[in-house]
N, C-alpha and C positions, 0 to 999 in steps of 0.2 A: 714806139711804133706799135698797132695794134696788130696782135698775130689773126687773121683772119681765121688760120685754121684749128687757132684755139676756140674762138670765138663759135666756130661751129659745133666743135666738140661739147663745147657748153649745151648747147642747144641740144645736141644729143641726148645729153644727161636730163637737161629739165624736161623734155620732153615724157622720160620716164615716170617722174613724178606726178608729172601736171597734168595728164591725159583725165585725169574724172576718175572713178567711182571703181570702174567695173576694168578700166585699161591700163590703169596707174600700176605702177611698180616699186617695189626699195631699189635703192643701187645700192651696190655689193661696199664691202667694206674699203676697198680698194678706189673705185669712183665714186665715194662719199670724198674722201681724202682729196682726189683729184677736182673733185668741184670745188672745196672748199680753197682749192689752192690755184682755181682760175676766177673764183670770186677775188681771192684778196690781193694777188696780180695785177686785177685789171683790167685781164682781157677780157672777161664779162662783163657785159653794158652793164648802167644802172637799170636800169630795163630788165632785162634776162636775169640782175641780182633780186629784186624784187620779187618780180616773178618767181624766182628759185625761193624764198623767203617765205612768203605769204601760202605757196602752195605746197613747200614744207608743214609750214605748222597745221593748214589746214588737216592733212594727212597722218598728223605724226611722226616725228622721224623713229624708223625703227632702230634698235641695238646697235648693230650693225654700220647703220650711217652716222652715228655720234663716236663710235667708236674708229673709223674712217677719219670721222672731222678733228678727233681727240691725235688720230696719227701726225695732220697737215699741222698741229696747233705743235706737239712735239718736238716734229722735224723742223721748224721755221719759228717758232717763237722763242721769246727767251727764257735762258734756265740759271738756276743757282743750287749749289750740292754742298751738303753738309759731309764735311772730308772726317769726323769721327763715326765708325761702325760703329759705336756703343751707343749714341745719340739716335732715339726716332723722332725726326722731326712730326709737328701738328700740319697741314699744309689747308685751309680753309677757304671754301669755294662759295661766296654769296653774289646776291642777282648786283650786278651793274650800274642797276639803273637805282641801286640805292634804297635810304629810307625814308617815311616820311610823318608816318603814324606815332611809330616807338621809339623810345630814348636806346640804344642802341650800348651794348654791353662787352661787343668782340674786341674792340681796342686796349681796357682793360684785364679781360680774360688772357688776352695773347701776351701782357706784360706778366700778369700772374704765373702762364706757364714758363716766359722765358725765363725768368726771378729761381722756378723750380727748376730748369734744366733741360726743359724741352725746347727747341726748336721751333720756330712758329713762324709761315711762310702763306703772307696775306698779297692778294690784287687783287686790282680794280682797275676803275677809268676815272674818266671825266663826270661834270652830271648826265646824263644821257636817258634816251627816252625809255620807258614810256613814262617815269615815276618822276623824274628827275631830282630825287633824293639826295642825300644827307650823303658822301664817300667817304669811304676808310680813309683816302688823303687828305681830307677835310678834319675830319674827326679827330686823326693823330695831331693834326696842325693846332685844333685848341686847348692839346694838353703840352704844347711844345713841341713836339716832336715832330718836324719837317721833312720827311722820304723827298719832297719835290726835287725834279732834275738830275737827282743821282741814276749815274750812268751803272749800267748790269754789274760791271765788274764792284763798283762803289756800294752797291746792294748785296755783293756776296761776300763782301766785306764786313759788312754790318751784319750780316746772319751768322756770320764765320766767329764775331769779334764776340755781338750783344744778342744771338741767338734770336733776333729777329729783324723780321723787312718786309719790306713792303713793292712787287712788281706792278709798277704802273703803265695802264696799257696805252698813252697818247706818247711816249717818250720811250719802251722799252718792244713797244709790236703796233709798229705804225701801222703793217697792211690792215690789221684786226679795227683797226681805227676809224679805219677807210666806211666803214660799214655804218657806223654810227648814224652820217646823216639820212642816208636808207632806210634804216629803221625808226626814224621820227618820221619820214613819212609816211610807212607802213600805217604807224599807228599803235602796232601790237607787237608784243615780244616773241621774235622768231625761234626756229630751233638754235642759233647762234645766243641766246640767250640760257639755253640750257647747257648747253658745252660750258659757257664759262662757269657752271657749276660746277662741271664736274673735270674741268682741266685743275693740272697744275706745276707751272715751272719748275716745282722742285725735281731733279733727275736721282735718280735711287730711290731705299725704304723710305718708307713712312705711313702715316695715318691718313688717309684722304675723310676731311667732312664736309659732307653736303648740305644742304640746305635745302627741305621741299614744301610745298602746300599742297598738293593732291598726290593720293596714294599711287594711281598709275604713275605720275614720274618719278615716283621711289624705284618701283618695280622697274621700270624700264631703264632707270641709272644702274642701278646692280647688274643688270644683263650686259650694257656698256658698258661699266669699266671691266666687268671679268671679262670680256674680251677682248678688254686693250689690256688686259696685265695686270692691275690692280687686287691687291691681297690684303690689306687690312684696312676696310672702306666704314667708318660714319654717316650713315641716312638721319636727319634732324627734322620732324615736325618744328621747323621754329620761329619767330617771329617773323611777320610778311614775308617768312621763304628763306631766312638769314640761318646761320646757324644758332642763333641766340636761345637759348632753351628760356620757355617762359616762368616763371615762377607764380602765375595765377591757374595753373594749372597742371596737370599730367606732364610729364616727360615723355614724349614717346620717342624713340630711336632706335635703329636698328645697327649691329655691328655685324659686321658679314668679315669675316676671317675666311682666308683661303675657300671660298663660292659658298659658305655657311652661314646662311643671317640668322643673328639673333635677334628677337624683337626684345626690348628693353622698353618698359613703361612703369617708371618710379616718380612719387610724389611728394613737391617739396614739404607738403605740411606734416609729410613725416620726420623731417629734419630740422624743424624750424627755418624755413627757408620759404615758406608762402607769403604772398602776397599779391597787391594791383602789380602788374606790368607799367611802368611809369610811359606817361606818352611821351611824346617828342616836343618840344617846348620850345626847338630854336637855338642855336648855336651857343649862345649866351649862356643861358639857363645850362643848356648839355656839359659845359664846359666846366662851370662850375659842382657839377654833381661829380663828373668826373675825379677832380681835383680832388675834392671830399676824398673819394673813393679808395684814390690812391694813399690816403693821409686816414684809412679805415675810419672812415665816419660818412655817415650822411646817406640818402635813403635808394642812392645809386646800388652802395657796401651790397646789401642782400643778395644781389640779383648777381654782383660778379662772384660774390663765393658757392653761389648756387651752379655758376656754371663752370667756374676756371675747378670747382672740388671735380665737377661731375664729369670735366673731360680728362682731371688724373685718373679718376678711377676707372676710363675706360681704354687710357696708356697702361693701368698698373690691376688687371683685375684682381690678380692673387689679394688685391685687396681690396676692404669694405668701404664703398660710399661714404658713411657718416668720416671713417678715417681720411677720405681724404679730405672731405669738405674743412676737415680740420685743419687739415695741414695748408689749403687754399686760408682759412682764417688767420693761421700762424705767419702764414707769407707777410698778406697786410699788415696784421698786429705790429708784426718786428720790425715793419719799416722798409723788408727788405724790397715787397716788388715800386716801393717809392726810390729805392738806391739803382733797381732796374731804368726807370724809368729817366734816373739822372744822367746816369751812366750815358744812356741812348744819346740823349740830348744832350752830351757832352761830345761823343763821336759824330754824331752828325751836325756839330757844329764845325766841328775840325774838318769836314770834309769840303765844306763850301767854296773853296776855289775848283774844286772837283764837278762842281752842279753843273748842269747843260737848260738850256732855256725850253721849255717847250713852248709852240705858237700857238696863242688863241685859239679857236676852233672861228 
């Protein structure tokens, strides 16, 4: 039944945004929270969602209101917690709507760090607009590795067991879901497109990395999460917006500890780690470099030890770059992030009577 005087209070709220130039307002942290929580409800038309959407991003959403949306995603979406204090999980935040240009490298990275001992805590969705890219649940599925239908609890199992998983937002945060078709007919990526950068289910420490193309949403993510709490946060210039660091160029990222950034710009041709960034070629093609990858050969190899060395070293600074890049090469070498990789794909076959369906879109 539609609450009507939710339905008004919406209107309150977009009214604040949407007024133009010179009348428009932020809403406070608190009714950023509560908008996003009568968006994903319901009680907001598709209409008044829109609207709230498009005259969002026209404006920008300030600090303040992502850190609000970051509260409503918290309280109401799902979570999974790594129960050893000695362990900091990685928890990595890329755009949604996927890849479409570049061979894509997180899938393997995240094998390499669980293989090392970190924790690594990846979602996504479905294909969805504006890019309708390539998804981490795609990606994993051509190296074997199947997250589909596992229910939250069946996922914190797998983080718990293989140090890694994967939160899928059509089966684990339906309301967030809800928004999907809205946003293809927007057209453009809302501020809900930015949030899912910078959320993430994991509850307790860890590492949050982000993913950006233009330097204002660095700046403006830093401001949100140190206001939702966030203390040891990764900003990544990286491929189409991913966390993927590129190896035909510069590094640039920034590490912000306790409200402190540091800007960090190192270059793989100092490590032997340069090269093209491989494009995207199509499932087939990805699949098989992957493979390689994990079996340390083939022309995939470079690009994961460029990044799975460069996010130990910024788990472990007391130590040197080249030293970890090493030790991301001694992973592969030994076979061991391929033993990772079996391991996974041994538990998430056991779990299959456990799977839940999700429905087409």
């Amino acid at each position: 039944m539609v609450n009507l005087r939710n339905r008004q209070r919406f209107r309150e709220l977009l009214r604040k945004i949407g007024s133009g130039e010179h009348t428009s307002s932020g809403l406070s942290r608190k009714e950023a929270a509560e908008a996003m929580g009568l968006m994903l409800s319901g009680d907001a038309t598709p209409a008044q969602v829109g609207a709230f959407l498009i005259a969002h991003r026209i404006r920008r959403p300030e600090p303040q209101e992502l850190a609000g949306m970051l509260d409503h995603y918290n309280a109401c979406g799902p979570s999974v917690q790594i129960q050893d204090p000695h362990l900091l999980p990685v928890c990595f935040g890329m755009p949604y709507d996927g890849r479409t240009r570049t061979a894509p490298v997180f899938p393997l990275t995240a094998l390499v760090l669980a293989a090392a001992g970190h924790p690594v805590i990846l979602h996504g969705g479905r294909r969805m607009p504006i890019k309708y890219g390539i998804t981490p649940m795609e990606l994993f599925k051509q190296v074997g590795i199947d997250f589909s239908g596992l229910t939250v609890a069946a996922a914190q199992h797998c983080l718990q067991q293989e140090q890694l998983t994967l939160i899928h937002q059509p089966l684990h945060f339906p309301a967030a879901e809800a928004l999907v078709d809205i946003r293809d007919e927007l057209g453009k990526r809302p501020p809900v497109a930015s949030l899912e950068l910078l959320w993430s289910p994991h509850k307790g420490k860890h590492m949050l990395v982000s993913g950006f193309v233009h330097p204002p949403t660095e700046s403006r993510a830093w401001a949100a999460l140190a206001e939702h709490g966030e203390t040891n946060i990764v900003t990544v210039k990286g491929l189409e917006g991913s966390t993927d660091i590129p190896t035909s160029r510069a590094g640039i990222l920034a590490h912000v500890r306790d409200g402190q950034a540091e800007r960090q710009i190192f270059h793989p041709r100092d490590h032997g780690c340069f090269g093209a960034d491989l494009v995207w070629g199509g499932e087939k093609e990805w699949s098989q470099m992957a493979q390689a990858a994990l079996d340390n050969h083939g022309p995939l190899r470079r690009a994961v030890i460029w990044n799975s060395g460069s996010y130990l070293w910024l788990l472990h600074r007391e130590r040197s770059l080249p030293d970890c890049l090493g030790e991301a090469a001694a992973l592969l070498s030994s076979g061991q992030v391929r033993q990772k990789h079996d391991q996974l794909c041994h538990v998430l076959q056991n779990m299959e009577p456990q799977r839940q369906h999700v429905p087409c879109p």
